[in-house]
C-alpha positions in Angstrom: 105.4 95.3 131.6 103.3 95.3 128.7 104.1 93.9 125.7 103.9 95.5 122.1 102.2 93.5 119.0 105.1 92.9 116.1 105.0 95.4 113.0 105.9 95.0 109.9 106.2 91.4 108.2 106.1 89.7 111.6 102.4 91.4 111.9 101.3 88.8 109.5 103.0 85.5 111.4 100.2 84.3 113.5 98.0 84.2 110.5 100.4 82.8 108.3 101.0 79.5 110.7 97.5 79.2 111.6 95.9 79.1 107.8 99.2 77.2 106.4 100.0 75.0 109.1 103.2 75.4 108.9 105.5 76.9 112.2 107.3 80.5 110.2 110.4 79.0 111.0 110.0 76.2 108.5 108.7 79.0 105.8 111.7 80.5 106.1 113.5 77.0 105.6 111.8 76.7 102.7 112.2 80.1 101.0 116.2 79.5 102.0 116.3 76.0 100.2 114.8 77.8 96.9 117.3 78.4 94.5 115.5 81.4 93.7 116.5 84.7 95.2 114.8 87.7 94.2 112.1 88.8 96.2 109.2 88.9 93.7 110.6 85.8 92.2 110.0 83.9 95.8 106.6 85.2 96.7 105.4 84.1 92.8 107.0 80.9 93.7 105.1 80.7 97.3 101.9 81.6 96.1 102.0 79.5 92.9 103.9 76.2 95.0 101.7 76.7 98.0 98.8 78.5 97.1 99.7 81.6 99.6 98.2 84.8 99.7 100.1 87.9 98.2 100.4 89.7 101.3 101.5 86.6 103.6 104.0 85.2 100.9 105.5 88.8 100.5 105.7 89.2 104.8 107.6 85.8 104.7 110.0 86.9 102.2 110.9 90.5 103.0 111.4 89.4 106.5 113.9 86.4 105.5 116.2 88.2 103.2 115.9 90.7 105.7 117.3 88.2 107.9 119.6 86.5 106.0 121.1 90.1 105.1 121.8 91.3 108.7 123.3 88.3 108.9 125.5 88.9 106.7 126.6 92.2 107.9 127.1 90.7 110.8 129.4 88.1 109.5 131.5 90.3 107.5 131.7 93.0 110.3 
């Protein structure tokens, strides 16, 4: 069975924990303590509170609203 490499935002979470040193999981903690919510608005706030690329502060936040938004389908379904 072979296994496929992720696409989209989660293309970019290997990278992102190994020049951070942070696990994704506790990005996405952060971005979801934030009281900001727009999407430009949080990957401004990661790359000017952490010093984060574009590209790996935007992958981080379009896949947790992502996830926070199926969620929420979910939860209303």
């Amino acid at each position: 069975m072979s296994q496929t490499a992720p696409k989209g935002p989660a293309a970019y979470f290997p990278s992102i924990e190994k020049k951070y040193g942070r696990p994704v999981a506790e990005w996405k903690d952060i971005i979801r303590a934030s009281p900001l919510r727009k999407h430009m608005e949080l990957v401004g706030w990661l790359k000017g509170e952490y010093a984060m690329g574009h590209g790996h502060a935007n992958a981080l936040v379009a896949h947790t609203l992502a996830e926070d938004a199926a969620g929420a389908a979910g939860a209303g379904a």
